[in-house]
C-alpha positions as CSV (number, residue, x, y, z in Angstrom):
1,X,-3.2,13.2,0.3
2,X,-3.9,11.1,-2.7
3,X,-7.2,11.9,-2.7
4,X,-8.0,10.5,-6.2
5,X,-7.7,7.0,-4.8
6,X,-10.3,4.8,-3.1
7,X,-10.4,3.7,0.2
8,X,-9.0,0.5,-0.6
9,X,-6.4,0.7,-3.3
10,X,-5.2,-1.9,-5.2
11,X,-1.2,-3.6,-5.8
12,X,-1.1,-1.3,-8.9
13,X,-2.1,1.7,-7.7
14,X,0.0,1.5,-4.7
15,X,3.3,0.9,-6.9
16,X,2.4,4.4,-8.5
17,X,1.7,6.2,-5.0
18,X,5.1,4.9,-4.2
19,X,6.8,5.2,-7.3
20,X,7.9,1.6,-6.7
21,X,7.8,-2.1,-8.2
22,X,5.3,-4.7,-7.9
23,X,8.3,-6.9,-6.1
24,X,9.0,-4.5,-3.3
25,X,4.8,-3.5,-3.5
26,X,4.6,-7.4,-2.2
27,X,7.6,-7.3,-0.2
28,X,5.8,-4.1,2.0
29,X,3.0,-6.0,2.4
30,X,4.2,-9.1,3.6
31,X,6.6,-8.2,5.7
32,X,3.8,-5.5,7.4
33,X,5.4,-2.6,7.0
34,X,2.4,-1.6,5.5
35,X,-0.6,-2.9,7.1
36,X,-3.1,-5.3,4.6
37,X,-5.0,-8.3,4.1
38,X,-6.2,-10.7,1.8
39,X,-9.3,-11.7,0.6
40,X,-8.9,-14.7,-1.4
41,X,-6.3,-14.1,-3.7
42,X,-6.5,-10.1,-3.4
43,X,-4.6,-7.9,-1.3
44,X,-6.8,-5.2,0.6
45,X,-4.6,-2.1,1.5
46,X,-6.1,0.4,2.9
47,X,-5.1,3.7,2.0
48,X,-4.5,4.9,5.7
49,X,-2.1,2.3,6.0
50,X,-0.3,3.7,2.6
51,X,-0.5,6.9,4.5
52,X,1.1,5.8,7.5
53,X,3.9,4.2,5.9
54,X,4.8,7.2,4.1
55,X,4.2,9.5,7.5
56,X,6.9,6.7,9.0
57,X,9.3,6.9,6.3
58,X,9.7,10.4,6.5
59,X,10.4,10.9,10.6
């Protein structure tokens, strides 16, 4: 699954993964529901973590 994307995907490709908006992108990741970090000013989400969500979503 989405194996066109890095490891580590960025705010913009995870709004096309999820077919969503940069608002709810942000929302997802600071709420935790999708697990990231930040490195300065960047968010680091790992793409197992995208994964996951998804795998969560659909039980």
């Amino acid at each position: 699954m989405f194996n066109e994307y890095d490891d580590m995907v960025t705010i913009e490709e995870l709004c096309y993964m999820l077919r969503i908006g940069r608002n709810k992108a942000y929302e997802l990741l600071r709420s935790g529901k999708i697990k990231a970090f930040k490195e300065g000013k960047l968010w680091m989400i790992p793409k197992p973590a995208v994964i996951d969500y998804i795998s969560r979503r659909g039980q």
